[in-house]
C-alpha positions in Angstrom: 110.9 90.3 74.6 114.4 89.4 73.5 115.3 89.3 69.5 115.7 86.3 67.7 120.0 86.2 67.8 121.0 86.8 64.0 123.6 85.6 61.8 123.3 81.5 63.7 126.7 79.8 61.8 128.8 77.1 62.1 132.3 76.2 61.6 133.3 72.6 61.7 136.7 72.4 63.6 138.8 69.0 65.3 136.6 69.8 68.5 133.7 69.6 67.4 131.0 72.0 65.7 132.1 76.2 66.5 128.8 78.0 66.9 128.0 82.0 66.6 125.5 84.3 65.8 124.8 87.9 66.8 123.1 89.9 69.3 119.8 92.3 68.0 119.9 95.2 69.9 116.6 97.8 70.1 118.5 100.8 70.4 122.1 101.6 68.4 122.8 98.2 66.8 122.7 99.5 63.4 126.5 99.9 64.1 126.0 103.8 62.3 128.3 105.2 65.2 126.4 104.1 68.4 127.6 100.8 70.6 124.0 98.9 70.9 122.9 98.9 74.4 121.4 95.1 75.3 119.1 95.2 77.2 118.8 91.8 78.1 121.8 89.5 79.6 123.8 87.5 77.4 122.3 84.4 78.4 121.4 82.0 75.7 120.1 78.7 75.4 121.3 76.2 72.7 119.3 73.3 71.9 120.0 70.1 69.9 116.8 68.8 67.9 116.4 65.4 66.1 113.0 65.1 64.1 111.7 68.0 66.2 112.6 66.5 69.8 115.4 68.1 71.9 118.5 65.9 72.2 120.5 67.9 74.5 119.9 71.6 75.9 122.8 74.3 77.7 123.1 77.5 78.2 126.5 80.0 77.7 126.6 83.6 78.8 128.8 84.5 75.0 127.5 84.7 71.1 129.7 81.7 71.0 129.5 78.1 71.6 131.4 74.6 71.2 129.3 71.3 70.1 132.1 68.8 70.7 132.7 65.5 69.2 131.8 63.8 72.2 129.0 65.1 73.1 127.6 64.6 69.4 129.0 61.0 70.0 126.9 60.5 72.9 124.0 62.2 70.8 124.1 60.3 68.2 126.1 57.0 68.5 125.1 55.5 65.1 125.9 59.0 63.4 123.4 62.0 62.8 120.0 61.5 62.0 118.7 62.9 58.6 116.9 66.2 60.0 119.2 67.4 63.0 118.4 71.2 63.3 120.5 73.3 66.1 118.2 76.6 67.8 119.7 79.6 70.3 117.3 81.7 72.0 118.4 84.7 74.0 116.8 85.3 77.8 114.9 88.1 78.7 114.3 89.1 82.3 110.7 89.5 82.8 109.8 87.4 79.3 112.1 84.3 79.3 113.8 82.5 76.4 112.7 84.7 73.0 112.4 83.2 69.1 115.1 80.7 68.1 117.3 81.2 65.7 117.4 77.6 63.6 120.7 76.4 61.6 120.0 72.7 60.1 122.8 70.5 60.2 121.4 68.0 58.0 
């Protein structure tokens, strides 16, 4: 089963919201002289939550992601809600998506 990605931040930029986090490898991702090997593919799903129902959902093949303006403009046309929470999940072949990492907007 896939880690839970680590390290979920966000950058606000004039695009939109900048996303990253890290990889968790099982073997050699201590970074003490070894390059992690991943077993799984970098395929992660990014999810968009208002009061605990998904608002929008897409997936990226990088630890990096892009939440433009207009897309949060289509999300949320009266501005954010109170408890907007964003989650990424790395894929695992033979398990599926693996724990979310959660970052809470507001």
């Amino acid at each position: 089963m896939p880690w839970r990605p680590a390290h979920f931040r966000k950058v606000a930029g004039e695009d939109g919201l900048g996303l990253s986090w890290q990889v968790c490898v099982r073997t050699g991702g201590d970074g003490w002289g070894e390059d992690g090997i991943e077993p799984d593919p970098r395929r992660f799903r990014l999810r968009v939550m208002a009061a605990g129902e998904t608002v929008r959902e897409w997936q990226v093949h990088d630890t990096r992601a892009l939440y433009e303006k207009a897309q949060q403009a289509v999300d949320f046309p009266q501005g954010m809600a109170a408890e907007v929470t964003l989650a990424v999940a790395q894929w695992g072949d033979g398990w599926g998506w693996g724990e979310e990492a959660l970052l809470r907007l507001k």
